[in-house]
Short mmCIF file of the C-alpha atoms (twelve columns), coordinates in Angstrom:
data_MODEL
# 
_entry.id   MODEL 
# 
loop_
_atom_site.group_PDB 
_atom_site.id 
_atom_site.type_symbol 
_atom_site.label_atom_id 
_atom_site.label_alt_id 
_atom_site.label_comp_id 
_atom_site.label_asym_id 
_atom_site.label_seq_id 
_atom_site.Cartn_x 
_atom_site.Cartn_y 
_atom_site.Cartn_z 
_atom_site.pdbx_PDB_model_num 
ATOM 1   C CA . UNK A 1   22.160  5.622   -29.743 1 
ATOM 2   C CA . UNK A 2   21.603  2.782   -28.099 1 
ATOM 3   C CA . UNK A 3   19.399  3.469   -25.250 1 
ATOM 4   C CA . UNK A 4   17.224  5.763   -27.459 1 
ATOM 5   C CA . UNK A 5   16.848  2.360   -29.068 1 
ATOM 6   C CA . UNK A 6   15.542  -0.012  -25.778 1 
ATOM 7   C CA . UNK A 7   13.334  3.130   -25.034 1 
ATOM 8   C CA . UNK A 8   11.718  2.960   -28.688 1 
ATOM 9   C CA . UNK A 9   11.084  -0.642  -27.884 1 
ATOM 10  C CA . UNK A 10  9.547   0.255   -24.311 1 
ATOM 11  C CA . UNK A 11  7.061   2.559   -26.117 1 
ATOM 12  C CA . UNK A 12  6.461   -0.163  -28.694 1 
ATOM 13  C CA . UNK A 13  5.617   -2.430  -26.182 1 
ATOM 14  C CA . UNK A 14  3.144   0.109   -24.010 1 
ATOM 15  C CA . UNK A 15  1.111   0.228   -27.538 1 
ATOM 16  C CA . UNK A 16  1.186   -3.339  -28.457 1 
ATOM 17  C CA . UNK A 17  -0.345  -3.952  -24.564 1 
ATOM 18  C CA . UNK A 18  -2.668  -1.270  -25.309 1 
ATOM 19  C CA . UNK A 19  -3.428  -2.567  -28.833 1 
ATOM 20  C CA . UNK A 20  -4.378  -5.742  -27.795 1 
ATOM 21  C CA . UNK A 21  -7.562  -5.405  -25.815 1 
ATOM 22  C CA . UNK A 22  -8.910  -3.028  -28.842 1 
ATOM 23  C CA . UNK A 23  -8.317  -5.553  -31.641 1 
ATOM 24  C CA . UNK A 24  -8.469  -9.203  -30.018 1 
ATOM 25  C CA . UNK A 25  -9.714  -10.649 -27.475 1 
ATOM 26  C CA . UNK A 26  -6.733  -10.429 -24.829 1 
ATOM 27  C CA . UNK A 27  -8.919  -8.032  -22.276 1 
ATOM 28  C CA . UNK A 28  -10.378 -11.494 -20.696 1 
ATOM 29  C CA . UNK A 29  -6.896  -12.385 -19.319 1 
ATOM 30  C CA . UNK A 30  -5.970  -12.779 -15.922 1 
ATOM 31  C CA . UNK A 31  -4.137  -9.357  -15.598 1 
ATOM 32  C CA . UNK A 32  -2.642  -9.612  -12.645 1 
ATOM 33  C CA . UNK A 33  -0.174  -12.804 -13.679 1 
ATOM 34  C CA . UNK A 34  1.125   -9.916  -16.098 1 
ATOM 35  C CA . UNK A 35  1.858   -7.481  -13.193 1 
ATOM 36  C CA . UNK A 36  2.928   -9.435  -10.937 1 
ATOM 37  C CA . UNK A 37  5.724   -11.314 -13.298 1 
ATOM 38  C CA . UNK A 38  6.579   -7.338  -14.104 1 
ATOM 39  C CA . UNK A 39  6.469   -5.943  -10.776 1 
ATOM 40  C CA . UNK A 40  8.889   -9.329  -9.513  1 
ATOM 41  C CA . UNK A 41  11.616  -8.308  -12.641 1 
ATOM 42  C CA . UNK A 42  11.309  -4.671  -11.339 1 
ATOM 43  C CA . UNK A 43  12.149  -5.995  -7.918  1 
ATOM 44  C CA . UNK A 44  14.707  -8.161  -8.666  1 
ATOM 45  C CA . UNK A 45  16.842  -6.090  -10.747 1 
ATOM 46  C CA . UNK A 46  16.463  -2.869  -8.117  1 
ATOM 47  C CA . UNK A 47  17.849  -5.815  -5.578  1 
ATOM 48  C CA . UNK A 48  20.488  -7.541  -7.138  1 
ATOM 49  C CA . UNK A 49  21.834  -5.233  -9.705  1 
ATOM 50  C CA . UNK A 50  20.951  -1.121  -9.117  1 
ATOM 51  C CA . UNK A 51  21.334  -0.924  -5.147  1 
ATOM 52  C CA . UNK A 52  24.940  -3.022  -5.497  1 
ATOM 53  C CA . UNK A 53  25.850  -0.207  -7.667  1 
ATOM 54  C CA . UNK A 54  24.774  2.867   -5.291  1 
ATOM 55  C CA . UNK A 55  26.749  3.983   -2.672  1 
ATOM 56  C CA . UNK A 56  25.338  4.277   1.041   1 
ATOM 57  C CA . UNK A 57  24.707  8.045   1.197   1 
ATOM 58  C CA . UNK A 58  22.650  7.702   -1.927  1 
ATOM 59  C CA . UNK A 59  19.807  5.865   0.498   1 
ATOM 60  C CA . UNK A 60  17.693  9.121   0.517   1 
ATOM 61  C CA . UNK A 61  17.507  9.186   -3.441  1 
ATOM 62  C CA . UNK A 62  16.360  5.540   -3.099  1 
ATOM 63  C CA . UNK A 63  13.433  6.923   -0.723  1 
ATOM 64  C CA . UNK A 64  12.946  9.376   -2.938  1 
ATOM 65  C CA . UNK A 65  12.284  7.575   -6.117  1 
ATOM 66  C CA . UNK A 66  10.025  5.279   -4.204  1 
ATOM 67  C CA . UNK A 67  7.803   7.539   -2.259  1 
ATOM 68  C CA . UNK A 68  7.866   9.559   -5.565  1 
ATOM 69  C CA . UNK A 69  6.146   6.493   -7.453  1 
ATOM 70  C CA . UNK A 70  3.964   6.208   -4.005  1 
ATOM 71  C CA . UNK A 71  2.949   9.163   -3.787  1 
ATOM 72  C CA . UNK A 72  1.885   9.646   -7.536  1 
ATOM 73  C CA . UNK A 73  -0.043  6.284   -7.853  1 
ATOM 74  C CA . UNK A 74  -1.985  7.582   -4.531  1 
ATOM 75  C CA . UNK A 75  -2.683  11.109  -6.329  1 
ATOM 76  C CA . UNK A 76  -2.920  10.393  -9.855  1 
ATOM 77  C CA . UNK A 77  -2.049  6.999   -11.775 1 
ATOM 78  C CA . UNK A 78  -4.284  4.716   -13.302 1 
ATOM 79  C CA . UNK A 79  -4.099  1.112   -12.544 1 
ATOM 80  C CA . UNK A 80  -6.354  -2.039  -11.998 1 
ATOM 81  C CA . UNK A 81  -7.905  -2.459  -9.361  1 
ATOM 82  C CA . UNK A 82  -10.236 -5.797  -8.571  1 
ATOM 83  C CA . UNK A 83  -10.569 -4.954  -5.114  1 
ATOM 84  C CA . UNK A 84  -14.456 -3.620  -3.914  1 
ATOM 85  C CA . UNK A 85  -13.246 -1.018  -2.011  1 
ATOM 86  C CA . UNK A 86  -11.469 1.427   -4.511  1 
ATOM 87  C CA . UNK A 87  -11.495 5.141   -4.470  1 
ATOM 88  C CA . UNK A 88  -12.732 6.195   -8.624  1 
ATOM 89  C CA . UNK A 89  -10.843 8.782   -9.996  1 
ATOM 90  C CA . UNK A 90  -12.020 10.169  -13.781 1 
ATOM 91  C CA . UNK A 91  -9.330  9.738   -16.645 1 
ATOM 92  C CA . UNK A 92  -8.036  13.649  -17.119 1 
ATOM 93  C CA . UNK A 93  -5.287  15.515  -17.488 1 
ATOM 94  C CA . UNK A 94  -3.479  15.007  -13.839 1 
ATOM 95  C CA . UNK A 95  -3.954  11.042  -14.812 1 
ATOM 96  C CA . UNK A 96  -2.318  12.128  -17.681 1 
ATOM 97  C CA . UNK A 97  0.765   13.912  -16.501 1 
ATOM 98  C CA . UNK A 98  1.198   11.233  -13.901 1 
ATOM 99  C CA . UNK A 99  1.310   8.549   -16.590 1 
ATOM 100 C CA . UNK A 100 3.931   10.736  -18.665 1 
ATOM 101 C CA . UNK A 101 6.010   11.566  -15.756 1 
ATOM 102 C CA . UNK A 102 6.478   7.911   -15.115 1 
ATOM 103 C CA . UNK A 103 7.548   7.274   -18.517 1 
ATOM 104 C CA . UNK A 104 10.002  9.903   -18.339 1 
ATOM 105 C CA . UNK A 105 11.739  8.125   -15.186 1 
ATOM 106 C CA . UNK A 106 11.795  5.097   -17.027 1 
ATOM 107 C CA . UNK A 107 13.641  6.383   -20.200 1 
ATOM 108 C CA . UNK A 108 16.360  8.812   -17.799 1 
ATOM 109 C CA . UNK A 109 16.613  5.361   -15.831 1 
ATOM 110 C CA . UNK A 110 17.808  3.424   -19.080 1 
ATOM 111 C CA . UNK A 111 20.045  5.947   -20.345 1 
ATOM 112 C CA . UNK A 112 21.406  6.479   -16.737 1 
ATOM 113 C CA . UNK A 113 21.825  2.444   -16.015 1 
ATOM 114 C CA . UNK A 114 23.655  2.238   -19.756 1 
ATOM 115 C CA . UNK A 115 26.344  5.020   -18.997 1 
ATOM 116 C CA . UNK A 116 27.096  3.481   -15.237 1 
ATOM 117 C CA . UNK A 117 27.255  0.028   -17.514 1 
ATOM 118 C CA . UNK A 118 25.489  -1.137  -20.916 1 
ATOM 119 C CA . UNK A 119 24.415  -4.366  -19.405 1 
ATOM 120 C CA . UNK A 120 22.947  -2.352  -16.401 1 
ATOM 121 C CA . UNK A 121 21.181  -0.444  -18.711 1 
ATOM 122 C CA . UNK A 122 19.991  -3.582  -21.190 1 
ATOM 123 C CA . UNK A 123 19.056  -4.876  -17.741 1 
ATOM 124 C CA . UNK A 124 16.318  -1.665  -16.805 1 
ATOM 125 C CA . UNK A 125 15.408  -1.330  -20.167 1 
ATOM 126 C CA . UNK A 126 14.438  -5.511  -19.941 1 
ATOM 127 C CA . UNK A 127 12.543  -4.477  -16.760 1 
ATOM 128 C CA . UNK A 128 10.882  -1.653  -18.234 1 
ATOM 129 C CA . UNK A 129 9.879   -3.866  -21.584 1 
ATOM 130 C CA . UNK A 130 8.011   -6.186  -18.627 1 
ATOM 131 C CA . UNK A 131 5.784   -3.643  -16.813 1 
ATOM 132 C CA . UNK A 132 4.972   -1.455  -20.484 1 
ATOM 133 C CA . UNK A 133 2.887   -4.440  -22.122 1 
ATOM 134 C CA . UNK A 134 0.328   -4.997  -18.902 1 
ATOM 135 C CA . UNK A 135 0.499   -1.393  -18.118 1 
ATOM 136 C CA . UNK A 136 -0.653  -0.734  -21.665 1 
ATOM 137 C CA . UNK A 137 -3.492  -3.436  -21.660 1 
ATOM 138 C CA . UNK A 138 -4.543  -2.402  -18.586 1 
ATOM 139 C CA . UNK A 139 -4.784  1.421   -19.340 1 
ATOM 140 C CA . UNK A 140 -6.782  0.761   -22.765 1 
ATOM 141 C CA . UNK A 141 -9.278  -1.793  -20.283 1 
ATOM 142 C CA . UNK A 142 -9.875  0.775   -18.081 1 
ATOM 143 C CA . UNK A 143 -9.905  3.385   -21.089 1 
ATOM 144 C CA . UNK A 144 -12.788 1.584   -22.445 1 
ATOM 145 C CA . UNK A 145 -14.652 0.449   -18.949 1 
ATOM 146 C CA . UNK A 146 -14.743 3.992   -18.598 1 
ATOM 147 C CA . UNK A 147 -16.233 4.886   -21.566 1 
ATOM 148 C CA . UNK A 148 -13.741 6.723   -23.462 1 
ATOM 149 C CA . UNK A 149 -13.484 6.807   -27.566 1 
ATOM 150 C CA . UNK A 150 -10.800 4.254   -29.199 1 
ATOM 151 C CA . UNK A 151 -9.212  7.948   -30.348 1 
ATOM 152 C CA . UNK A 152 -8.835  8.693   -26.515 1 
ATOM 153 C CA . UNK A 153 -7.437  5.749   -25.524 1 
ATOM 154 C CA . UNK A 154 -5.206  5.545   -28.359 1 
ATOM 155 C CA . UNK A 155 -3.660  9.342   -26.828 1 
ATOM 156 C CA . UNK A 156 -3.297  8.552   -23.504 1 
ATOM 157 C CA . UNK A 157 -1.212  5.312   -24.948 1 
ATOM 158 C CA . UNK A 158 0.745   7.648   -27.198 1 
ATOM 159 C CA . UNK A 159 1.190   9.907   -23.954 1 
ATOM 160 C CA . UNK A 160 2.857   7.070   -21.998 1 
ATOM 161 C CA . UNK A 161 5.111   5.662   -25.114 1 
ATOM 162 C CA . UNK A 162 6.235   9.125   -26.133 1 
ATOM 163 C CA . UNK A 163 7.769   10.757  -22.845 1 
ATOM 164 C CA . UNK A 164 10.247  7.108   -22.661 1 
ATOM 165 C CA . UNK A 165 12.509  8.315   -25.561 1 
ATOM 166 C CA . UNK A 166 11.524  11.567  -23.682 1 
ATOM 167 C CA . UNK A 167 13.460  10.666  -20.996 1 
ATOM 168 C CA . UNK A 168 16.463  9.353   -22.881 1 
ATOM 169 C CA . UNK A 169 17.388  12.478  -24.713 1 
ATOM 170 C CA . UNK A 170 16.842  14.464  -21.813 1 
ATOM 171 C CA . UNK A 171 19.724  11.986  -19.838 1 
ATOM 172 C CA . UNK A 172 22.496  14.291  -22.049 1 
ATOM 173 C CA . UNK A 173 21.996  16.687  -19.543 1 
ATOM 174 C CA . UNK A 174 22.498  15.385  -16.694 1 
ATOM 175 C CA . UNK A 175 25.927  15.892  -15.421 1 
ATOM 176 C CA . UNK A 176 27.804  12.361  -14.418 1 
ATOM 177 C CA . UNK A 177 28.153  13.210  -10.881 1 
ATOM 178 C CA . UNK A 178 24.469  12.536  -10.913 1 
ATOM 179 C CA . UNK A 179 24.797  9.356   -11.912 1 
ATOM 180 C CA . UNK A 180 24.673  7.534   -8.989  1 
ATOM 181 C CA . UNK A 181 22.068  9.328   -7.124  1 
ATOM 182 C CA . UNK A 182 19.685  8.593   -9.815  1 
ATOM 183 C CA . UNK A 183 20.735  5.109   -9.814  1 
ATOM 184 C CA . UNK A 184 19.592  5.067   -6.442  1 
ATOM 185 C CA . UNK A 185 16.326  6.967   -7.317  1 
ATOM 186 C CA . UNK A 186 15.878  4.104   -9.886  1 
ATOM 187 C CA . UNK A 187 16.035  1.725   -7.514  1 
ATOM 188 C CA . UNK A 188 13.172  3.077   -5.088  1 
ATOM 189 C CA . UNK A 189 11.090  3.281   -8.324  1 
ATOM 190 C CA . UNK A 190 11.693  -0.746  -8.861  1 
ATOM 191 C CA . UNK A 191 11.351  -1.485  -5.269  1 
ATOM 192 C CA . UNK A 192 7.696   0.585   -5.536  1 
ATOM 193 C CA . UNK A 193 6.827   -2.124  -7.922  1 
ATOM 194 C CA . UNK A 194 4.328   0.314   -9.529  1 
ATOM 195 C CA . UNK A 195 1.181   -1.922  -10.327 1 
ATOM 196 C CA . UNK A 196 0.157   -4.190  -7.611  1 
ATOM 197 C CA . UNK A 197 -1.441  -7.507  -8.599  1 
ATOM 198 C CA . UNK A 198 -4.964  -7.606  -6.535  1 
ATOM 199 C CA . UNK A 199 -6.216  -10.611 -4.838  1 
ATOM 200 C CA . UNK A 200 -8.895  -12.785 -5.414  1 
ATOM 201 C CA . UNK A 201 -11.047 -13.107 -8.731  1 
ATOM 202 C CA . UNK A 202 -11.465 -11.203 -11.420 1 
ATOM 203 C CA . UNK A 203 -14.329 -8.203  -10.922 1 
ATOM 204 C CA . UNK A 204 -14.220 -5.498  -13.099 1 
ATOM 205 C CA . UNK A 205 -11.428 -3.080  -13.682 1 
ATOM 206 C CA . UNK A 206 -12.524 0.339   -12.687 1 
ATOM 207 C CA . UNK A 207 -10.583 4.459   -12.883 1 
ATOM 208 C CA . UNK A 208 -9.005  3.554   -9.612  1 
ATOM 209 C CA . UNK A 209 -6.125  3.927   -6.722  1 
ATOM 210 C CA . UNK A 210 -6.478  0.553   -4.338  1 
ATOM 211 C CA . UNK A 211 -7.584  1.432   -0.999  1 
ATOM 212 C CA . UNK A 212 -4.856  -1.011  0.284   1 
ATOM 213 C CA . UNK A 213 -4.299  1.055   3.491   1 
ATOM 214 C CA . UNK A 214 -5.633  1.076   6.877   1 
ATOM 215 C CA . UNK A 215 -7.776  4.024   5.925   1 
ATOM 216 C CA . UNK A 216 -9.630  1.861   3.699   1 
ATOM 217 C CA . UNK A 217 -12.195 0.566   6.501   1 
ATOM 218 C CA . UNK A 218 -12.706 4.830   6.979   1 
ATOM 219 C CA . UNK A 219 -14.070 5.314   3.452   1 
ATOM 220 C CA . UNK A 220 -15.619 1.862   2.982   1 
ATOM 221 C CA . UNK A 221 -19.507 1.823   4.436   1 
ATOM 222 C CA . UNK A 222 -19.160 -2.304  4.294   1 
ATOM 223 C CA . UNK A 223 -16.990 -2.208  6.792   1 
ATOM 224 C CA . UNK A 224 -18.797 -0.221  9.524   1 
# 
């Protein structure tokens, strides 16, 4: 099966990215070059090749899938941030099931993208490939910032590489007329971008969701 396969290799690349800051030296890299070449493929593709293939009533699953990724980054993903002003979150089990839910969009995504059209879903799964290797390196940093064991960081990798294949075998039962609503779903979850590349140089990665709103001055004692 195919896109069981380009899910496999997903999950394969969320543990090499992970890998990589335990066993070399890799975790002194600018980061954000990573995230922001991954979050511009995400873009791109939910531009140019899933929204040409929705139809115009399926704009509210495209809000949908976006404010979905919005909403969970705000509440409980794990990213970098190198911004000052950063609301900490401890590494637990709602970081957890955010992480896997993700994971689980990307593999339905691929199998969904391959039965509306195998280069569609080559395309997603391409995309996908992209964000996995920064998003692992940049969990296992933060992992490790934080304190946690190698045997900790290794599960929460095996969380996010597990639910992708997840996803794919769950796709067989979804009926086709739901097809193109979850193409437009997948297409608000590209246009989210997921990890944001922060400005400026490189202070330490911390547990955190960016303060990148207008609250941000609220919370932040700097800023009067």
């Amino acid at each position: 099966m195919i896109p069981l396969l380009y899910a496999l290799v997903t999950s394969l690349a969320t543990l090499v990215g992970g890998a990589l800051p335990l066993y070399t030296r890799l975790r002194l890299i600018e980061q954000r070059y990573l995230v922001a070449f991954a979050s511009g493929a995400m873009v791109a593709i939910a531009l140019f090749d899933l929204i040409p293939e929705m139809e115009t009533h399926n704009a509210v699953a495209l809000l949908l899938g976006f404010f979905s990724i919005y909403l969970l980054e705000k509440l409980v993903m794990i990213h970098a941030c190198q911004e000052a002003e950063c609301e900490t979150h401890a590494m637990g089990w709602p970081a957890l099931i955010g992480i896997a839910a993700e994971s689980l969009i990307d593999g339905l995504a691929i199998a969904v993208g391959f039965s509306v059209a195998p280069a569609l879903g080559l395309l997603i799964a391409l995309a996908v490939f992209a964000h996995e290797v920064p998003r692992g390196l940049t969990t296992t940093v933060i992992m490790q910032q934080a304190g946690y064991s190698r045997s900790k960081t290794w599960a929460a990798l095996l969380v996010d590489a597990g639910f992708a294949p997840l996803g794919v075998l769950l796709a067989g039962l979804i009926p086709v007329s739901a097809f193109e609503p979850l193409i437009g779903f997948t297409a608000g979850v590209f246009l989210c971008g997921r990890e944001r590349p922060a400005a400026g140089g490189p202070p330490p990665l911390q547990l955190a969701r960016c303060a990148g709103d207008p609250d941000r001055r609220r919370t932040d004692p700097a800023a009067g």
